[in-house]
C-alpha positions as MATLAB code, in Angstrom:
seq = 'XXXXXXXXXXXXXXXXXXXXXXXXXXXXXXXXXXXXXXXXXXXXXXXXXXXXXXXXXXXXXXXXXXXXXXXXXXXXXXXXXXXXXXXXXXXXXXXXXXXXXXXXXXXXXXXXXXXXXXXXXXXXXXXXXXXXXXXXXXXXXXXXXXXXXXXXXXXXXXXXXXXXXXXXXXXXXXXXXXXXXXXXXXXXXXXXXXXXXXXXXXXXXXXXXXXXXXXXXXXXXXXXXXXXXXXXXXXXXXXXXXXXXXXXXXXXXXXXXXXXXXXXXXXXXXXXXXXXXXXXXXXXXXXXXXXXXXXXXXXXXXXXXXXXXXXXXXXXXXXXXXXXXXXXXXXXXXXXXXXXXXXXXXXXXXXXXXXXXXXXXXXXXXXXXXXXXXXXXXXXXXXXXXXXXXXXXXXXXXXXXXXXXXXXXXXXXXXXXXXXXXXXXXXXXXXXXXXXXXXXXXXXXXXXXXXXXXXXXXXXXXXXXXXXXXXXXXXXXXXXXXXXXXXXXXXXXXXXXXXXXXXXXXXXXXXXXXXXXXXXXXXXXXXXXXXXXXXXXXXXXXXXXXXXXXXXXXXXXXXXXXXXXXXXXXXXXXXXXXXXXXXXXXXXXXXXXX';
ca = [
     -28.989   -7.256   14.779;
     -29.451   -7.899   10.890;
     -27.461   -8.620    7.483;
     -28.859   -7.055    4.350;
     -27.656   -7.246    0.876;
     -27.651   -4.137   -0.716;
     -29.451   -3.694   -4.498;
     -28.147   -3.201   -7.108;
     -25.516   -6.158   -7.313;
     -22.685   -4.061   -9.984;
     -21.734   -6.246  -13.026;
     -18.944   -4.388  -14.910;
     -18.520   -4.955  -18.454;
     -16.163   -4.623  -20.846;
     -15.647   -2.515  -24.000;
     -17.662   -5.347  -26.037;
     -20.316   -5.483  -23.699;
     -19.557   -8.909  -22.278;
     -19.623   -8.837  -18.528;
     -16.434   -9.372  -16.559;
     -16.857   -9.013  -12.943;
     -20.250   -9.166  -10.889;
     -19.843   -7.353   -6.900;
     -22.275   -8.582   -4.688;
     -22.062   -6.006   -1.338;
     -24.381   -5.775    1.703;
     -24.153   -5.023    5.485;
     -24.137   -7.817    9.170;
     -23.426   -7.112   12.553;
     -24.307  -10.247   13.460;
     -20.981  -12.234   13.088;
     -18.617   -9.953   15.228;
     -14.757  -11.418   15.423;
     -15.916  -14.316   12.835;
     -15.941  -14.738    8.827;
     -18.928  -15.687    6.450;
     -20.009  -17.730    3.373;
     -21.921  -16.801    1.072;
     -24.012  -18.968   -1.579;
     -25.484  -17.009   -4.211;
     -28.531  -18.227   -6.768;
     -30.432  -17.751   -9.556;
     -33.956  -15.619   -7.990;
     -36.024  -17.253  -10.805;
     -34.608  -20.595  -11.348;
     -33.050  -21.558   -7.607;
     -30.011  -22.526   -9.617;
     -26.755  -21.836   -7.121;
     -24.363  -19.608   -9.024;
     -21.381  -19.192   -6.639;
     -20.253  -19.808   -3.180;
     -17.241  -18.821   -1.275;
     -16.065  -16.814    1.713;
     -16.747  -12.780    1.497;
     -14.613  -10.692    2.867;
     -16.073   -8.992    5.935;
     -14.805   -6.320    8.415;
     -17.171   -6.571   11.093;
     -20.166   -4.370    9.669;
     -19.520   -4.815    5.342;
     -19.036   -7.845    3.295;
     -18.209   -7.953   -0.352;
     -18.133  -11.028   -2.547;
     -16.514  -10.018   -6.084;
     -17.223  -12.803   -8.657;
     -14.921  -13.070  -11.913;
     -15.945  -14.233  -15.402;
     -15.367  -17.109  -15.906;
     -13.179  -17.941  -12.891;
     -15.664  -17.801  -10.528;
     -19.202  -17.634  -12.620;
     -19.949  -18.643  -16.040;
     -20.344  -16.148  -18.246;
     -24.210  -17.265  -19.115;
     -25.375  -17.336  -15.592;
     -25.468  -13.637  -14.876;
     -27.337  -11.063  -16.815;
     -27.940   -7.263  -16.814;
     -31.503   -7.169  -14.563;
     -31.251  -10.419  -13.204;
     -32.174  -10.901   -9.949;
     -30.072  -12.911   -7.426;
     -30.603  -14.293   -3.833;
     -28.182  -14.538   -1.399;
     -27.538  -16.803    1.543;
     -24.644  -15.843    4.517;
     -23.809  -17.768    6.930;
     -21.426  -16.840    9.936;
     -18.276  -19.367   11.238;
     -17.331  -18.698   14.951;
     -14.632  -20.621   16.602;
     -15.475  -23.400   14.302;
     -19.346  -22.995   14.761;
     -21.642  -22.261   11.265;
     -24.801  -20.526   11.641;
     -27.170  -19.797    8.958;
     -28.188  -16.148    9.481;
     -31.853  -14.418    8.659;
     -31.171  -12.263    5.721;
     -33.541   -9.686    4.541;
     -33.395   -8.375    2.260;
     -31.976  -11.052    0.709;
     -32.471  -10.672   -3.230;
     -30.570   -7.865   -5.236;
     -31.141   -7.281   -9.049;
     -28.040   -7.125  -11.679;
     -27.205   -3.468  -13.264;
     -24.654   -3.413  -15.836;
     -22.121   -0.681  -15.878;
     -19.329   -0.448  -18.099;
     -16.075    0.723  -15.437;
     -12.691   -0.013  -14.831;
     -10.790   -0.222  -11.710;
      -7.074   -0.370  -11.324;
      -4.986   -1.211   -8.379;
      -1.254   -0.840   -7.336;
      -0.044   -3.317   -4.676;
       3.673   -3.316   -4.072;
       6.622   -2.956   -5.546;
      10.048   -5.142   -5.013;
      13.579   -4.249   -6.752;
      16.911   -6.479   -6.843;
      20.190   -4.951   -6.599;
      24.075   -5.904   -6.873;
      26.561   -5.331   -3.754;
      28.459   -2.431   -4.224;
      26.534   -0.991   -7.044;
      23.961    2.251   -6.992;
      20.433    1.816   -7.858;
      18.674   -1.040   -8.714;
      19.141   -3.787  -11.601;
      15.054   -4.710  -11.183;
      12.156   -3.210  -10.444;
       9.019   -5.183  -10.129;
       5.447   -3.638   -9.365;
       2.444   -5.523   -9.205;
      -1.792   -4.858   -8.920;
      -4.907   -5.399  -10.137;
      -7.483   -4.691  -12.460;
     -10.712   -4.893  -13.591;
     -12.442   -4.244  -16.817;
      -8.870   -3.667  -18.878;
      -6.807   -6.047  -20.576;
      -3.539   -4.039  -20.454;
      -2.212   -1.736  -18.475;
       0.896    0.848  -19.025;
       2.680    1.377  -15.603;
       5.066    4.781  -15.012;
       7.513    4.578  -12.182;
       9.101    7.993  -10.923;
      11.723    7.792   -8.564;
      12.528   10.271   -5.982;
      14.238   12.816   -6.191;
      15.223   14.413  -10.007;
      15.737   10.824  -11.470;
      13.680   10.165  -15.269;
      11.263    7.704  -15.141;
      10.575    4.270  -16.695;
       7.480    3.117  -18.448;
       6.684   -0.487  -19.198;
       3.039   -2.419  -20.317;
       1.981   -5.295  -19.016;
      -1.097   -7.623  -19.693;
      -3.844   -8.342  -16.854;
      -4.342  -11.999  -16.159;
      -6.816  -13.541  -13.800;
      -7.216   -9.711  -12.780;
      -3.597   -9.569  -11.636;
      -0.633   -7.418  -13.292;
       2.986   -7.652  -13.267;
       5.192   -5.018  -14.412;
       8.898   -5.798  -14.862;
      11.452   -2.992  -15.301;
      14.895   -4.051  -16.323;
      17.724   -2.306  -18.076;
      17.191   -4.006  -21.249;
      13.404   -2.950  -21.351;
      12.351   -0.052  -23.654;
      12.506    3.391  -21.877;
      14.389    1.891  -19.044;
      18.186    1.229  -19.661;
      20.351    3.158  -16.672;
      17.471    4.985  -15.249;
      16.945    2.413  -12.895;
      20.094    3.549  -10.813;
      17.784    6.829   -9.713;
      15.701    3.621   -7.884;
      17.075    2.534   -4.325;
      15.736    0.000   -1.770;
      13.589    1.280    1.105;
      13.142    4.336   -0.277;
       9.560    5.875   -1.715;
       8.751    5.577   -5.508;
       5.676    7.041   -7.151;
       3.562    4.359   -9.198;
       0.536    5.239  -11.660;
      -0.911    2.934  -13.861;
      -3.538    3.738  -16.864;
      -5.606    1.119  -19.004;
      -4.152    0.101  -22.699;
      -8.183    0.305  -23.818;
      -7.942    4.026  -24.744;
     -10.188    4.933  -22.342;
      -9.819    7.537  -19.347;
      -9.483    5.145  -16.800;
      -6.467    5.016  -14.577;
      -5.064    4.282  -10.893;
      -4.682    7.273   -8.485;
      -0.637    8.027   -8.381;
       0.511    6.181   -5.402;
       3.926    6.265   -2.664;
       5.231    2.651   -2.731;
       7.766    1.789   -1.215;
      10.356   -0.505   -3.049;
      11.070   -3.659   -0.902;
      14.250   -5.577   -1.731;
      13.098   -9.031   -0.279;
      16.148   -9.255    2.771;
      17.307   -6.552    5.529;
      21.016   -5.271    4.705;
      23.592   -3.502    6.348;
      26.726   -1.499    5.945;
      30.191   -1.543    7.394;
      31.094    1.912    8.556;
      33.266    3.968   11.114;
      33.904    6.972   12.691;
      37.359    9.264   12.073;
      38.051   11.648   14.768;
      39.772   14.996   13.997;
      41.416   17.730   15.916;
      39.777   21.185   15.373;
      43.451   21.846   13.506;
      42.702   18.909   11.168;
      45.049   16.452   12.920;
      43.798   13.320   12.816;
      43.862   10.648   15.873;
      44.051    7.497   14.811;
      41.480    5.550   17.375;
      37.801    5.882   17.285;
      37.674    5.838   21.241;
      40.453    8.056   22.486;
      41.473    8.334   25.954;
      41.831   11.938   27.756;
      45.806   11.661   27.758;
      45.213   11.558   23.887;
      42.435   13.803   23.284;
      41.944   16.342   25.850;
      38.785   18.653   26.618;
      38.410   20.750   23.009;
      36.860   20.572   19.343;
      36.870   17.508   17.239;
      35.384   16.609   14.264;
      33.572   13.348   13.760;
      33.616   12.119   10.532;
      31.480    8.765    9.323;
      33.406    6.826    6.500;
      32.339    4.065    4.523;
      33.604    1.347    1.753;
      35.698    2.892   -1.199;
      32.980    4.653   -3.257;
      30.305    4.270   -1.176;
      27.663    7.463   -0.384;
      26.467    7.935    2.667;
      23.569    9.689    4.144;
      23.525   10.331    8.219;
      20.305    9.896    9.733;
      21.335   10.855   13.339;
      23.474   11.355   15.648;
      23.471   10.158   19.352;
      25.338   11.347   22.427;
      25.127    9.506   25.868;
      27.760    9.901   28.528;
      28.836    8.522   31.787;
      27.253   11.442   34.035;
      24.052   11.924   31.969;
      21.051    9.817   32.742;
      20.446    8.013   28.986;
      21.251    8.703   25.573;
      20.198   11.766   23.631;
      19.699   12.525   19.699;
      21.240   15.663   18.878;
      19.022   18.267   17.580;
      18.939   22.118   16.040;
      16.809   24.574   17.494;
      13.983   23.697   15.167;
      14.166   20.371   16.742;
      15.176   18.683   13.483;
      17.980   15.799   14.143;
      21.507   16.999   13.363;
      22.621   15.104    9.897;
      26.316   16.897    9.428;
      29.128   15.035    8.283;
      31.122   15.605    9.792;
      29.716   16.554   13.185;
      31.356   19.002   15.540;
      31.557   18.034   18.948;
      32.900   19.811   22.077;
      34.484   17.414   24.954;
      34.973   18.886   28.297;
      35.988   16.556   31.011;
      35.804   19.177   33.523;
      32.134   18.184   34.204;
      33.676   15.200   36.552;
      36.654   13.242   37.939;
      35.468   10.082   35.471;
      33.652   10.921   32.576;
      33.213    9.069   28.849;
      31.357   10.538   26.144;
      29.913    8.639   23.160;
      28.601    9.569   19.566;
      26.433    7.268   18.103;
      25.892    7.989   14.153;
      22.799    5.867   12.718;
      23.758    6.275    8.560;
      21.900    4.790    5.309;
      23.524    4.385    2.050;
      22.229    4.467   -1.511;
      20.643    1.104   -1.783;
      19.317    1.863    1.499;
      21.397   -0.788    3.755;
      21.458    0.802    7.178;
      24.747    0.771    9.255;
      25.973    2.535   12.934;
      29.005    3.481   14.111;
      30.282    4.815   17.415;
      33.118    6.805   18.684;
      33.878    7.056   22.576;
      36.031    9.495   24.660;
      37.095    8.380   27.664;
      38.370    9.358   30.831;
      37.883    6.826   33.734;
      34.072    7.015   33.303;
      32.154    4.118   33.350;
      33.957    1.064   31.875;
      36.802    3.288   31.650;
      37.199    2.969   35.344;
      35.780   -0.340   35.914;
      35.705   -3.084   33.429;
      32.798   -4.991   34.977;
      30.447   -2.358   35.787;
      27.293   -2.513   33.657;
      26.681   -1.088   30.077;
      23.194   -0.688   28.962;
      21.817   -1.821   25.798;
      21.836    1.204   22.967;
      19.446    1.174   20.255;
      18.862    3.324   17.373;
      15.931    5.545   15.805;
      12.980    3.928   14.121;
      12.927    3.176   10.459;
      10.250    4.467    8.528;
       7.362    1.813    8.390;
       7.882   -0.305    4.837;
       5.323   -1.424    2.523;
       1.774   -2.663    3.102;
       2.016   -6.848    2.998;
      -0.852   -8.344    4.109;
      -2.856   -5.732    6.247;
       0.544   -5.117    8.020;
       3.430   -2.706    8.184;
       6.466   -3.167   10.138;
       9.504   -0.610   10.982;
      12.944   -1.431   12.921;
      15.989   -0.480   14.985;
      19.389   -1.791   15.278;
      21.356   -2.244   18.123;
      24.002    0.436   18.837;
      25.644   -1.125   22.207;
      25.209   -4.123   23.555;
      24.434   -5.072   27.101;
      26.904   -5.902   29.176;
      27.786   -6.898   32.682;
      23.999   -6.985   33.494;
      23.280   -4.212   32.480;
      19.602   -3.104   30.796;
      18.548   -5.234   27.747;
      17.584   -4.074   24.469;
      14.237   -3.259   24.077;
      12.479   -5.124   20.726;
      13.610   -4.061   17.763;
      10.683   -4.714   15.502;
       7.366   -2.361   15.378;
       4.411   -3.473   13.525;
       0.823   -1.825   12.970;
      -2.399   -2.345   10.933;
      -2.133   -0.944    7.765;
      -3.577    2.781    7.429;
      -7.068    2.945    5.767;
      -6.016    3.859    1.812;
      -8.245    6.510    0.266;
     -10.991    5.115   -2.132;
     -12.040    7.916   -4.890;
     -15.657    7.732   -6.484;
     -16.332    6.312   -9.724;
     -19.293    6.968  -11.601;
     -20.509    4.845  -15.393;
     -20.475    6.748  -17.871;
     -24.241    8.843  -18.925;
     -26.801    7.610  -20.252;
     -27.867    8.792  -23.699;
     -29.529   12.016  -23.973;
     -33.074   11.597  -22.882;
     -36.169   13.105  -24.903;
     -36.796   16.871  -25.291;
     -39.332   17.784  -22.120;
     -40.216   21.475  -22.070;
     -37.431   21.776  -24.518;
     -34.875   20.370  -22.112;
     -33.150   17.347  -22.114;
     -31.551   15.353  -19.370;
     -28.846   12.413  -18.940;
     -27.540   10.763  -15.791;
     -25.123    8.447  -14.836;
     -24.510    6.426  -11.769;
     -21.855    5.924   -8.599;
     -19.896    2.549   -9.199;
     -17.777    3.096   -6.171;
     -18.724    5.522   -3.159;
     -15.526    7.464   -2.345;
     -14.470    6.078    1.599;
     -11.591    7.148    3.778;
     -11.421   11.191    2.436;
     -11.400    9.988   -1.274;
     -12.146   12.185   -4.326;
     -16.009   12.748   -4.199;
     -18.431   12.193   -6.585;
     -18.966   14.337   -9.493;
     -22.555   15.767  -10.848;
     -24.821   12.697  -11.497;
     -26.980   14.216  -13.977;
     -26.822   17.056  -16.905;
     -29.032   19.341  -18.439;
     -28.948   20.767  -22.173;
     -31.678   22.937  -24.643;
     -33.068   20.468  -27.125;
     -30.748   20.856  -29.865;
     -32.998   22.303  -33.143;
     -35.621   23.314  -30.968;
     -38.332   25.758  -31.422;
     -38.884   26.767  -28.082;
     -36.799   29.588  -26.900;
     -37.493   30.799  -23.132;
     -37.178   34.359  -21.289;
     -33.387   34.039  -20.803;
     -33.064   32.985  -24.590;
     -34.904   35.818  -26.412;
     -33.370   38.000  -23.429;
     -29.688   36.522  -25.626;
     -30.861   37.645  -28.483;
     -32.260   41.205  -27.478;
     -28.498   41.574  -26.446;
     -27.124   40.608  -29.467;
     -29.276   43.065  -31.280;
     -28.100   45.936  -28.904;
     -24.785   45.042  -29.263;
     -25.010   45.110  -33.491;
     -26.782   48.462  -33.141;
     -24.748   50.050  -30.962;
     -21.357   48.923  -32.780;
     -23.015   50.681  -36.209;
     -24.225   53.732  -34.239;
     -20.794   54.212  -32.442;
     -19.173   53.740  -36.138;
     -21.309   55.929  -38.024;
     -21.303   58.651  -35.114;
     -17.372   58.673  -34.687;
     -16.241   58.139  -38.522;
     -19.293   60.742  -40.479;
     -20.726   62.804  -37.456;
     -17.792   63.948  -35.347;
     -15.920   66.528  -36.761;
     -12.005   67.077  -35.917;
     -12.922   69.871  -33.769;
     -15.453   67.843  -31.577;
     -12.698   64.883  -31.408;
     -10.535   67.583  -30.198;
     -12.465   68.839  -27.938;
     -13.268   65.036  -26.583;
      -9.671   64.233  -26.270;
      -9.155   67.281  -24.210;
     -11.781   66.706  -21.828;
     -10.652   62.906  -21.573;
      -7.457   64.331  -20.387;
      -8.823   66.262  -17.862;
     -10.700   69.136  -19.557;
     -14.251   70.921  -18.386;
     -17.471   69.385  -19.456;
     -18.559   73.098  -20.478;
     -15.420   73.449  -22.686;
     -16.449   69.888  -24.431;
     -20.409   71.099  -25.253;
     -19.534   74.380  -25.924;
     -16.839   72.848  -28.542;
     -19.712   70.722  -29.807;
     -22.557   71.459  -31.945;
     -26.392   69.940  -31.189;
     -26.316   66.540  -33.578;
     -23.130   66.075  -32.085;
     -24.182   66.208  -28.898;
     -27.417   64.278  -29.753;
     -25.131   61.222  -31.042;
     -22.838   61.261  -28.524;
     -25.741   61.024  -26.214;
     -27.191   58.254  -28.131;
     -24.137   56.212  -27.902;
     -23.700   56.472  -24.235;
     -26.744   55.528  -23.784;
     -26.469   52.117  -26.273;
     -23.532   51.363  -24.545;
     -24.983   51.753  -21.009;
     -28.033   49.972  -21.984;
     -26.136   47.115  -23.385;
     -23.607   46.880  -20.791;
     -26.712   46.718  -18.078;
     -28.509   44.670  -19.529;
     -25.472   41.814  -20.151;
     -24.540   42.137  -16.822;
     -27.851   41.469  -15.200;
     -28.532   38.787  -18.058;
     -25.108   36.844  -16.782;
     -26.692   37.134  -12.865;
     -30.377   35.881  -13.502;
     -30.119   33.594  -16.594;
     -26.540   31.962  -16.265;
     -26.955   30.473  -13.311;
     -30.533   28.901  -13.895;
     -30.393   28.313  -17.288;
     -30.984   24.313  -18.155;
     -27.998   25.429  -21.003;
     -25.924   28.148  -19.859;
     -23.407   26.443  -22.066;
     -25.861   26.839  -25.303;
     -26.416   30.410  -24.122;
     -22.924   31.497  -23.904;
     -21.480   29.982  -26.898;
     -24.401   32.028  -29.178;
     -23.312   35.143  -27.399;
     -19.585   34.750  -27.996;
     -20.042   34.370  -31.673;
     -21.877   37.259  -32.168;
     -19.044   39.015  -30.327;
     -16.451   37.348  -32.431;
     -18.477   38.144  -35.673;
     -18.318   42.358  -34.344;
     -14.774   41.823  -33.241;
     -13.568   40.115  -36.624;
     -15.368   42.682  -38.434;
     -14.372   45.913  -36.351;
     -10.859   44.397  -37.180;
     -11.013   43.604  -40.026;
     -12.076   47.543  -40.780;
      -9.730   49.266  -38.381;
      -7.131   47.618  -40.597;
      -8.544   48.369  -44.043;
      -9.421   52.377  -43.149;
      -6.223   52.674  -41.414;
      -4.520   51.867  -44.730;
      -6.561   54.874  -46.812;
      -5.393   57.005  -44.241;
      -9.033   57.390  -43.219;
      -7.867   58.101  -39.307;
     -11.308   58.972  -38.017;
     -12.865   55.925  -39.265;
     -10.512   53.552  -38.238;
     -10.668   54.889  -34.896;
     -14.367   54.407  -34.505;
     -13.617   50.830  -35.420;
     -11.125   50.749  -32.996;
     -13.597   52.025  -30.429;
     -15.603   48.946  -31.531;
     -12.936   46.633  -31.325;
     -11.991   47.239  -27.774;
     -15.194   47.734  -26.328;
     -16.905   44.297  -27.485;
     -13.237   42.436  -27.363;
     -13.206   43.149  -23.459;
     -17.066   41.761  -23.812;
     -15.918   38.680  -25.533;
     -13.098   38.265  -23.255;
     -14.848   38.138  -20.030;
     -17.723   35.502  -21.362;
     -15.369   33.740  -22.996;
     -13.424   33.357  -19.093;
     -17.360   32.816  -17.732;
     -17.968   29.812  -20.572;
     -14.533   28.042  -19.458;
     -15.232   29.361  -15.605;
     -18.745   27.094  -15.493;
     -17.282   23.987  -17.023;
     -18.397   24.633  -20.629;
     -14.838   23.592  -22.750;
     -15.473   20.187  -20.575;
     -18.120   19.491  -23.267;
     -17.080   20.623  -26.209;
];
């Protein structure tokens, strides 16, 4: 058994400096099923600080402190030290507990943290979409915060600011907003809008896009009924025929609704007199059947008394839910005998709604009543604990570039938040660079610059051998055994410094390609600035590129056809060079830092 408090205590600052938040955090078992207090002083002084309930779950607590709600703003300072006393309340008992350790120093961080709670609309009967949309959270470290609702479906989204206060945010969409008017009609109640919110400070920091959905403060309902039509379109005009008006055959079922109203069928339920309980129709991928209308096939062959009902469980645009029923019968049941029991009928489950207070709740309606004692309706509200929400890590930002060790240098930055419940991990804590101006160039940087100088020579051997040496007989004789001509046709067709240069210039071109390839395996990877590396090597590729160019273009002109082809030969060889380090540089994070 024990309660710690775990060092250091994070005090987050703002943009200025000035400290806005302090989070005290530590760890009891000791205080199962109860709650704790926590007073919190001055290490140095004894001067009490703060006191207060922390939030506890049973193994954590957390106090989070506010400037200057809850602490003045010249009580806590970056390195402080702070002690902490808990003590645990069970059923109305207090008792101090032993806490050790019990002091944690201050560290300063400058973060942000943004939060999106819930989100609540208002609409009009008999209208589409909403006429409000309100979402609220929280936020630390950030004065203002510009919130972006999407709604589902192909529907534009609306963008609105809105000021913290106290840590809390409101944001209020109406029509008469900016970058609102009638997009607020793609918005409906119950149904799942995606929220992100991003600080007004300029910074990076910003609220993970979240699934809300929008709560419209009361539970409604619409009016709707079922048509029944012959398979030849005839319509009857009673929603629960009797056999001597609709015999065994096809009907369609269609659900109807107010005058412009659009519905959306959820399910559809069929229960009969001979069957033991209700069933939700399903295809053969076991996904309920939403057709409107529905098909249905009655056959009263199955017994003397039979009654078959369809049960359709429909949601309209704002959301409101409504059922409706249609019943054949044919002595079955009630149809036979008026006081023989009817058990209660209830629908599907609703999705679960929003998160309010640690809870979410989810209903059914009532399709039939009970009757003549028969089986009651089961409860009709659901609710559960709250699913654990996904916490992503967040790091400070580094620390300044440290001094230049063994021509390195280093900077590191810290975790503010450890990532909890399968959130985003946390990123590199510490970077590595070549001392910028530095002397000191190791293995894998002279082993750069030996590459670089094979790559110039090679690019003015290859030039000089193709444009002055080759004659048009040998680049005959070349092209001929490219496309599939005898190596003893090409030497005899070439003569001995021919030969000797061409040689040369497989070799350079070998040579270079080895020795880049095994320089990208040994030194890349180990480097302290692969980054540093890389970029140095791409330039001098772009600086033979540019020029190879630059030359294919100008001899190309003068109709000097040889020449220009050797500085094609050039172009393409160290392009396809520059190409795949420049994919390498972008591949190992490099254009991060630039």
């Amino acid at each position: 058994m024990a309660t710690t408090v775990t060092s250091p205590a994070v005090a987050n600052q703002d943009a200025a400096g000035n400290i806005v938040s302090l989070v005290v955090s530590g760890t009891s078992d000791e205080c199962p099923g109860g709650s704790l207090t926590i007073q919190i002083f001055d290490a140095n002084t004894g001067d009490l600080l703060a006191s207060g309930n922390a939030p506890y779950d049973g193994a954590n607590w957390t106090k989070t402190l506010t400037v200057p709600d809850d602490v003045a703003a010249d009580q806590i300072a970056c390195g402080q030290t702070l002690q902490v006393a808990l003590a645990c309340r069970q059923s109305g008992v207090t008792t101090n507990l032993s806490v050790s350790p019990d002091t944690a120093d201050v560290e300063c961080v400058s973060a942000c943290a943004i939060d999106i709670g819930t989100a609540t609309g208002v609409t009009s009967a008999g209208t589409s979409g909403l006429d409000q949309l309100t979402v609220v959270g929280t936020a630390s470290g950030c004065s203002s915060v510009h919130v972006v609702a999407a709604p589902p479906g192909t529907g534009e989204s609306v963008s609105t600011d809105a000021t913290v206060t106290n840590g809390q945010w409101t944001a209020v969409f109406d029509p008469g907003g900016p970058d609102v008017g009638t997009r607020l009609k793609a918005f409906h109640c119950n149904r799942n809008t995606t929220i992100t919110a991003t600080c007004n400070d300029g910074s990076d920091c910003r609220a993970s896009p979240k699934r809300v959905a929008v709560s419209c403060g009361t539970d409604c309902t619409v009016q709707v009924s079922i048509e029944i039509t012959r398979s030849n379109g005839r319509p009857i005009r009673t929603s629960n025929p009797t056999c001597e008006v609709a015999g065994s055959g096809d009907y369609n079922l269609s659900v109807v609704g107010p005058s412009g109203s659009s519905l959306t069928v959820v399910s559809w339920t069929e229960s009969s007199s001979v069957a033991s309980g209700p069933t939700v129709l399903q295809d053969a991928q076991g996904n309920n059947v939403t057709s409107n209308p529905l098909t249905v096939t009655i056959d009263y062959s199955v017994a003397a008394a039979v009654n078959f009902t369809f049960t359709a469980l429909v949601r309209d645009a704002q959301g409101c839910v409504g059922t409706a029923s249609a019943t054949f019968s044919c002595g079955g049941d009630t149809g036979g005998d008026p006081n023989a029991p009817v058990d209660c009928q209830v629908s599907e489950w609703s999705d679960f709604g929003p998160c309010i207070n640690g809870q979410q709740t989810h209903t059914r309606s009532v399709v039939t009543q009970p009757r003549n004692g028969g089986r009651p309706c089961p409860a009709l509200t659901e609710t559960r604990s709250c699913p654990p929400v996904a916490v992503d890590c967040q790091v400070s930002a580094f620390s300044n570039w440290g001094p230049c060790v063994d021509g390195v240098q280093r900077r590191t930055r810290q975790v503010v938040t450890q990532p909890q419940n399968g959130g985003r991990p946390c990123p590199a804590l510490e970077e590595t660079r070549r001392c910028r101006g530095s002397a000191v160039c190791d293995p894998c940087c002279i082993w750069n610059w030996f590459n670089i100088g094979l790559f110039v020579v090679t690019a003015i051997v290859v030039f000089i051998t193709v444009c002055f040496v080759l004659s048009a007989t040998a680049i005959a004789a070349i092209t001929t055994f490219l496309s599939g001509g005898t190596l003893s046709v090409l030497i005899a067709a070439l003569l001995p410094l021919e030969i000797t240069m061409l040689s040369i210039c497989i070799g350079l071109l070998v040579a270079g390609l080895i020795s880049w390839i095994l320089w990208l395996i040994f030194c890349v990877p180990n480097d302290p600035d692969p980054c540093g590396l890389l970029g140095t090597l791409m330039i001098a590729l772009s600086t033979i590129v540019t020029l190879s160019f630059v030359l294919m273009l100008i001899l190309g002109a003068i109709s000097q056809v040889a020449c220009a082809e050797a500085a094609f030969i050039d172009f393409a060889w160290f392009g396809i060079l520059l190409a795949i380090t420049t994919l390498i540089y972008g591949a190992i994070g490099c254009m991060d830092h630039d």
